[in-house]
C-alpha positions in Angstrom: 0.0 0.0 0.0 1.2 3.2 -0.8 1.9 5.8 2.2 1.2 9.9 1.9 4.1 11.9 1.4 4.2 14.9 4.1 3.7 18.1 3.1 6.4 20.8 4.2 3.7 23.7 3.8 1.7 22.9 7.0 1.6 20.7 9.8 0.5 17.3 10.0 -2.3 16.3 12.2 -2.3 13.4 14.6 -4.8 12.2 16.5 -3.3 9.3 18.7 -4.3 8.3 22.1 -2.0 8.1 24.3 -0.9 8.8 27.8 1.9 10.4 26.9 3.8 13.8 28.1 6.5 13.2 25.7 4.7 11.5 22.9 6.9 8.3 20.8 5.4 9.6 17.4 6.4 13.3 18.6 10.2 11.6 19.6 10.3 9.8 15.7 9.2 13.0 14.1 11.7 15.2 15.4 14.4 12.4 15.0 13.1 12.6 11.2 13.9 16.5 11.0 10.5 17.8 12.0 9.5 20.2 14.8 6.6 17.9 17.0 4.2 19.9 18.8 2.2 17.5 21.0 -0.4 17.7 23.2 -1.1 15.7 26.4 -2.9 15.0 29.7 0.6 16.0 31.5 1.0 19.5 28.9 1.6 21.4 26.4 5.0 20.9 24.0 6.8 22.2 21.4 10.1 20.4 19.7 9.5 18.6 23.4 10.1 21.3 25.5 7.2 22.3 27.4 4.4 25.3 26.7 2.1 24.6 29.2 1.9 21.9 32.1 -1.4 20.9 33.2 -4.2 18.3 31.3 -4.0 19.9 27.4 -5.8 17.3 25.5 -9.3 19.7 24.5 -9.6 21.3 21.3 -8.0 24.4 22.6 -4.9 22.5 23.2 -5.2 21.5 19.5 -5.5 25.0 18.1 -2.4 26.3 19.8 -0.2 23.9 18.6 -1.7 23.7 15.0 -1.4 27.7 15.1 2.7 27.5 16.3 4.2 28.5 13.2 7.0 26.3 14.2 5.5 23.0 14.2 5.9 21.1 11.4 4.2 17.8 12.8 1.5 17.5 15.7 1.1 14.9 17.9 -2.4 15.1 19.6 -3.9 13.5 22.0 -7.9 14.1 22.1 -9.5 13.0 25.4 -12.9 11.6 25.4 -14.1 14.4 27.8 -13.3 16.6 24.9 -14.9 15.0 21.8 -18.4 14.6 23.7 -18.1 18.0 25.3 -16.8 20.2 22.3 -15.9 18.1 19.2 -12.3 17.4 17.6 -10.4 21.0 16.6 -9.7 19.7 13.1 -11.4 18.5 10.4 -9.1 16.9 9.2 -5.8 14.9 9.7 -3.7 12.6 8.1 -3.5 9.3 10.7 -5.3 9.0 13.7 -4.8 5.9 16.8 -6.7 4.4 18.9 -4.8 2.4 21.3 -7.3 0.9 23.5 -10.5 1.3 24.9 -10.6 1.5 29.0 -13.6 0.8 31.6 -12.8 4.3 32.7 -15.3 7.2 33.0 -18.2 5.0 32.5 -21.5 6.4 33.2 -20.9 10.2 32.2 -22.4 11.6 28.8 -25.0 8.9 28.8 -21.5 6.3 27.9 -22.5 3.0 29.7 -20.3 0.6 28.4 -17.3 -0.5 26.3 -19.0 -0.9 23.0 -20.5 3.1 23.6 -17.2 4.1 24.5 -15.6 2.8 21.0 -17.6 4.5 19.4 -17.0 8.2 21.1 -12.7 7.4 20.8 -13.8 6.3 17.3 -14.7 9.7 15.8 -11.0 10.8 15.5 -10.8 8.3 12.8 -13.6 10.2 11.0 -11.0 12.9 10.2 -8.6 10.9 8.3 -8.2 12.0 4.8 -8.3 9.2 2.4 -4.8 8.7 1.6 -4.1 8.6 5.2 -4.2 5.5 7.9 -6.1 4.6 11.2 -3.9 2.6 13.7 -6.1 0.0 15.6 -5.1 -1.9 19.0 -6.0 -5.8 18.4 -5.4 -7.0 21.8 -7.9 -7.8 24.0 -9.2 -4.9 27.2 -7.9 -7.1 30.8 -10.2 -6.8 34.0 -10.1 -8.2 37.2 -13.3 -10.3 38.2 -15.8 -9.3 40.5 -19.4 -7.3 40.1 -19.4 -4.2 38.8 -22.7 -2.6 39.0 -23.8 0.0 36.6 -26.3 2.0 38.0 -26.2 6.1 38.0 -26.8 5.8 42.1 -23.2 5.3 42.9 -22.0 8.2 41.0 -21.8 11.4 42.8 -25.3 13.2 41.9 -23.8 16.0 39.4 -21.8 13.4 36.8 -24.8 11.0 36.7 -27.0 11.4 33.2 -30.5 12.3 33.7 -31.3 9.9 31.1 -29.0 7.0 32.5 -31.3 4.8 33.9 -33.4 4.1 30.6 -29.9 2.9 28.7 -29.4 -1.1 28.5 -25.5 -1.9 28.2 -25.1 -2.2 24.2 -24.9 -5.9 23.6 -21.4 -7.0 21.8 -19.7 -8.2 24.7 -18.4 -5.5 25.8 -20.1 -4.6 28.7 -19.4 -4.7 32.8 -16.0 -4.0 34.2 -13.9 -4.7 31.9 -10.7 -2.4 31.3 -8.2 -1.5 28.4 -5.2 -2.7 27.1 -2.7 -5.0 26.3 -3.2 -8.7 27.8 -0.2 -9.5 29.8 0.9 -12.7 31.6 -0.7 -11.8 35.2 1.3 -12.3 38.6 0.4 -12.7 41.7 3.8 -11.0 43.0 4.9 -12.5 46.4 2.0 -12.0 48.8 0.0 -14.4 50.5 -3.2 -12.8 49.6 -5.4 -15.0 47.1 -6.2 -12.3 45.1 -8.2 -12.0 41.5 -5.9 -12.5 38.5 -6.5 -10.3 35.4 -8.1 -11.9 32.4 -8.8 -10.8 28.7 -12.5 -9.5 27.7 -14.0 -9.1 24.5 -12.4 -5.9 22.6 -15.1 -3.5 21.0 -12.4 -1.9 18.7 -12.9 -5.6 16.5 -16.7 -4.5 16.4 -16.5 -1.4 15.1 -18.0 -2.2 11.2 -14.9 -1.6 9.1 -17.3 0.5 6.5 -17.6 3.2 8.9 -13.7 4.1 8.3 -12.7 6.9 5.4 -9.5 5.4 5.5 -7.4 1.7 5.3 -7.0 0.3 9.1 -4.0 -0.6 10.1 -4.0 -3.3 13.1 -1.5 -3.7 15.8 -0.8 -6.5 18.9 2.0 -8.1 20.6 1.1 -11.3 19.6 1.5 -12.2 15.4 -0.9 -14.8 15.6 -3.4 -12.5 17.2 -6.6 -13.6 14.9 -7.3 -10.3 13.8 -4.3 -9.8 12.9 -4.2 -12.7 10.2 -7.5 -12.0 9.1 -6.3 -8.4 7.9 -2.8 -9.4 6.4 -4.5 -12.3 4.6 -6.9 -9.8 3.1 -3.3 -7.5 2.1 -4.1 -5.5 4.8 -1.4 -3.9 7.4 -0.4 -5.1 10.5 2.1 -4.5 13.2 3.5 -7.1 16.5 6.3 -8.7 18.1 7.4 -10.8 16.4 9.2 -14.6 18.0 12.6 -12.4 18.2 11.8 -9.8 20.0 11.3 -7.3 16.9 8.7 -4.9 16.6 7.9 -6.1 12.9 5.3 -4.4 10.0 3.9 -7.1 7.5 2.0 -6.1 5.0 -0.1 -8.5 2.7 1.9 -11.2 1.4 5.2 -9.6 1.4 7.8 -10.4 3.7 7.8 -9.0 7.1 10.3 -5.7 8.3 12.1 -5.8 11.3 12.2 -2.5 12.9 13.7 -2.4 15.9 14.0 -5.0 19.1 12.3 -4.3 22.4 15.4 -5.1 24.4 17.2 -2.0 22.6 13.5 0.4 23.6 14.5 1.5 27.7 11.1 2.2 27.9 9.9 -1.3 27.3 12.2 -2.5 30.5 12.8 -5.5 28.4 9.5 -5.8 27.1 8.2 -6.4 30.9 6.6 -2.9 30.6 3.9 -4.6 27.9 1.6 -1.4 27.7 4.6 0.5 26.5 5.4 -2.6 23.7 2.0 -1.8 22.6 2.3 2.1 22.6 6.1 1.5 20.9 4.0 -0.5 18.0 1.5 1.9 17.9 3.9 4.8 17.7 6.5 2.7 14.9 2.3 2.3 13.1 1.5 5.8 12.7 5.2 7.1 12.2 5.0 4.7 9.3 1.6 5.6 7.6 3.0 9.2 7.3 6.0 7.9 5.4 8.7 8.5 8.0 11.6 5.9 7.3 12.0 3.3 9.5 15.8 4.2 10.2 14.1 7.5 11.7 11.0 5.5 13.9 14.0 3.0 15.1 16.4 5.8 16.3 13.2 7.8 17.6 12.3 4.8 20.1 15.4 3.9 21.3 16.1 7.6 22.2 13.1 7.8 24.3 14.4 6.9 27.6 12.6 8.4 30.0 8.8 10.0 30.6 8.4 11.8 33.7 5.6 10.1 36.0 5.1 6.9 33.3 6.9 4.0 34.1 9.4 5.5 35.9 11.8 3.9 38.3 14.4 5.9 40.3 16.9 4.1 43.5 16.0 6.0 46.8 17.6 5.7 49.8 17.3 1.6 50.4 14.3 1.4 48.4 13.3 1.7 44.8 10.2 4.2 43.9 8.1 3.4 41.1 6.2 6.3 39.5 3.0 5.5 37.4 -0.1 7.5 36.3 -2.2 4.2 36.1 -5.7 5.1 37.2 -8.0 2.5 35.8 -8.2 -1.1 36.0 -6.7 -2.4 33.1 -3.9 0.0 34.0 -3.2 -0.7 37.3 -3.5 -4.9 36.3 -1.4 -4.3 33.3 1.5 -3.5 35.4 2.1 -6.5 37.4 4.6 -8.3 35.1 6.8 -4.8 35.1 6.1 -4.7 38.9 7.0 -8.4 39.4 10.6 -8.2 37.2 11.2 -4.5 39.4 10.5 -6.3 42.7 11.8 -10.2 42.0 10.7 -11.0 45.3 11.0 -8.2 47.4 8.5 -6.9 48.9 5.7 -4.4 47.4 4.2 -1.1 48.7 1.1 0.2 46.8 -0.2 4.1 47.0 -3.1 5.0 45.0 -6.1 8.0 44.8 -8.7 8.0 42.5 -10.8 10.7 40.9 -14.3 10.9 42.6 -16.1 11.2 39.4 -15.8 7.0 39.1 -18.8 4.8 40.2 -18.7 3.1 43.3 -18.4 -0.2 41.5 -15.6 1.4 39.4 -13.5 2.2 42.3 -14.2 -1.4 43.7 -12.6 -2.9 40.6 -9.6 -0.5 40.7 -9.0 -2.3 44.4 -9.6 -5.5 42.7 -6.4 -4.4 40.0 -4.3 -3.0 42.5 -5.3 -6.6 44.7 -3.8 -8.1 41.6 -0.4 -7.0 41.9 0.0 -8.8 45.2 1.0 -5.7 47.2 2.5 -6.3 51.1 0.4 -2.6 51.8 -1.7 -0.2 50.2 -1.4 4.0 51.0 -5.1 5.4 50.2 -5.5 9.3 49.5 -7.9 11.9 48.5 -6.9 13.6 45.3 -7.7 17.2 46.4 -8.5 18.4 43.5 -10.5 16.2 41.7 -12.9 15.3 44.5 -15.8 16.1 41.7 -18.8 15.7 43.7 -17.5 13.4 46.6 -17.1 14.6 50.0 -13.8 14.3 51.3 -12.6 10.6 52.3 -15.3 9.3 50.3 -12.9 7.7 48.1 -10.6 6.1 50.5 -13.0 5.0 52.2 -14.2 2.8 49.3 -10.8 1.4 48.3 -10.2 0.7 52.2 -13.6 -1.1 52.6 -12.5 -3.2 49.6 -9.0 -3.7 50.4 -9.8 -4.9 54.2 -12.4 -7.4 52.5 -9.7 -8.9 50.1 -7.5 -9.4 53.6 -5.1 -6.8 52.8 -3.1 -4.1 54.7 -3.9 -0.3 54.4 -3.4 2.6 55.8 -4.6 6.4 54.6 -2.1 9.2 53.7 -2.5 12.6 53.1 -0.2 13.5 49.7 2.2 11.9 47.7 5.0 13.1 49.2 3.0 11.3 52.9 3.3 8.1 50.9 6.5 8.3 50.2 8.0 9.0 53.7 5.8 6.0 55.0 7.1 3.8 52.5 10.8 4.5 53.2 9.5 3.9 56.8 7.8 0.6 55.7 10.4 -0.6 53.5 13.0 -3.0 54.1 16.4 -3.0 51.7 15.6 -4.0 48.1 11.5 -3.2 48.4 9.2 -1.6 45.9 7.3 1.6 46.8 4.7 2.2 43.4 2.9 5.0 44.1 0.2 5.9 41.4 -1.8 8.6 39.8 1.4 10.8 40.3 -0.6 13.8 40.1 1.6 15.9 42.4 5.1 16.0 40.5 6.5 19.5 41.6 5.8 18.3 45.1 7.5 14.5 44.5 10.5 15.9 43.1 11.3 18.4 45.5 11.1 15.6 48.1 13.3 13.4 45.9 15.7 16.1 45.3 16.3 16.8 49.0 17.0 13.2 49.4 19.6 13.6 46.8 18.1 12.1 43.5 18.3 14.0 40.0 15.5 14.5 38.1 16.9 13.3 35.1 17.9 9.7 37.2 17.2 6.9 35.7 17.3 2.6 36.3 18.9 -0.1 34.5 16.0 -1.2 32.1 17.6 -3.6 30.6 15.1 -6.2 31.1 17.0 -8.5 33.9 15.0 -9.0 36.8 16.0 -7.0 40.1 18.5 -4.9 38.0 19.1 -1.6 39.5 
């Protein structure tokens, strides 16, 4: 298949959904010679240094980058708050992603379930020019068992939909609690705790009806053999995994495959332990690709991208190690126990979390379920100040606590992040993992770290060998 050649004239639009403050696609482009501006939950950057901090991923966000007359490529991530509030800011791009699709903010906007929530992430791919691509996620959403109610009662009263209790679940399998992303192996880390293993669910990406797409999909999963994945090459379609060697590899119809790059050489990836960054690294490598940008230029991009503040991110401190995560959502949270498990290899594990109060009850039970997963020795609870949204303070901790003591585990409530972090150096014996998550309060965090005599640019071995430091 042919790819679009960029034009120098103007920027180039992209939609792609991501987590990211310093976006892969952004890091390829600029490696290829253009200026990125991106766009993000975490801020606002040009050629990666930042604009604005704060979360930038509305339409305004969009306009000030497209209107930088320095930016020669945009990187933009378009939250789903955003599209159902005020629309996309273009009308028009040249590739847009869609990585995953998360049990996360269900039961706002009238969107009850998976299947509803597709179809809201879905509209950035109504934007794509013809000659352009739209970079699908194959793999399967994870969630940890358990109920998960979906009634309107358990939201706080101002985020629950007048009209919410007339909606059935949309029936393709996609309903109930299941979350988004790539389907790791699950482990139940060292605790004692029998605790709810992740498992795969249905993905409503694969029942989106192909017609409904202005441009040629391209699929992506870790796993070659993924069935999608064959069904699309065998009909000459595109498609992007790992392949048996470790490579992240493009096939493409009946032509032989293309090694890119291998995950051992992507820091990110810790060895390809870190699974939800293999898939964003495929999905970057995807889009990268269907806007012509060599592959010489997508490998160099990856491997440079070493570090993203607050994703991922492991730093030594004092005895202890501190991992630094904005997972938030179940699939999130359970998606991490394989990078958790090769960080800890068999020490001991320390778990701080806070969740937004605009989640359902049920919601919020399930998170405790993922975080249960990861076979933590303690959890931290904690408000997030500023994103109570309806709940009255302690609400939230409350809920995770009630869980947690009912799945037999150990917690204790903190005030900050920066609270969590001196009780886990308390806590934690020579070699043990602190993870604390939703790191929402970064200026904060670092100054802490900084007195205690770590950089901010400080980085881990991420080689892949378990227990490395």
């Amino acid at each position: 298949m042919g790819q679009p050649r960029a034009d120098p004239r103007r920027p180039r639009h992209r939609h792609q959904r991501q987590d990211h403050h310093r976006a892969p696609a952004g890091r390829i482009a600029r490696t290829a010679g253009h200026v990125p501006g991106n766009t993000s939950t975490d801020g606002l950057a040009v050629a990666e240094q930042v604009v604005e901090t704060g979360d930038w991923t509305g339409p305004g966000a969009a306009r000030i980058v497209l209107r930088d007359p320095r930016v020669t490529f945009a990187v933009l991530e378009v939250a789903r708050g955003g599209i159902l509030r005020r629309g996309l800011a273009v009308d028009r791009c040249d590739a847009a992603c869609i990585t995953n699709v998360s049990a996360d903010h269900l039961g706002e906007h009238g969107i009850d379930d998976l299947a509803a929530m597709a179809r809201v992430k879905a509209v950035v791919t109504r934007v794509v020019a013809p000659h352009g691509r739209i970079v699908l996620g194959a793999d399967a959403p994870l969630a940890v068992p358990g109920p998960s109610g979906m009634s309107p009662g358990t939201l706080p009263s101002e985020h629950a939909s007048s009209n919410m209790s007339d909606r059935s679940p949309v029936e393709s399998g996609a309903a109930g609690s299941a979350g988004l992303g790539a389907a790791p192996d699950m482990s139940s880390g060292t605790s004692s705790v029998p605790v709810a293993s992740a498992t795969p669910q249905p993905n409503p990406l694969l029942d989106l009806p192909a017609d409904a797409f202005p441009a040629p999909v391209v699929w992506f999963s870790r796993d070659p053999q993924h069935p999608q994945l064959q069904r699309h090459r065998a009909a000459g379609g595109e498609v992007w995994f790992v392949s048996a060697a470790g490579q992240l590899t493009r096939g493409r119809g009946g032509e032989a495959d293309v090694a890119v790059v291998a995950i051992d050489e992507l820091p990110f990836c810790f060895g390809g332990a870190a699974t939800h960054n293999v898939a964003n690294a495929l999905a970057a490598a995807a889009l990268a690709a269907a806007v012509g940008l060599p592959d010489a230029a997508i490998a160099a991009g990856l491997r440079s991208f070493v570090d993203n503040p607050g994703r991922a991110q492991l730093v030594a401190l004092d005895h202890a190690k501190l991992f630094l995560d904005f997972a938030h959502n179940p699939a999130g949270i359970a998606g991490l126990a394989p990078l958790l498990a090769q960080i800890r290899a068999g020490a001991r594990l320390l778990v701080s979390l806070g969740i937004a109060g605009d989640r359902r009850d049920d919601d919020i039970r399930d998170i405790a379920r993922a975080v249960a997963s990861l076979g933590p020795d303690l959890v931290l609870t904690r408000d997030l100040e500023h994103y109570l949204r309806g709940r009255q303070p302690g609400e939230v901790p409350a809920l995770l606590e009630q869980s947690f003591v009912g799945l037999g585990i150990a917690c204790e409530r903190v005030e900050s992040e920066v609270a969590a972090i001196r009780r886990g150096l308390e806590w934690a014996r020579p070699g043990d993992v602190i993870a604390i998550l939703v790191h929402v309060d970064r200026d904060e965090v670092w100054a802490e770290l900084r007195a205690r005599g770590v950089a901010p640019e400080a980085d881990e071995d991420r080689s892949g060998r378990p227990g490395a430091t």
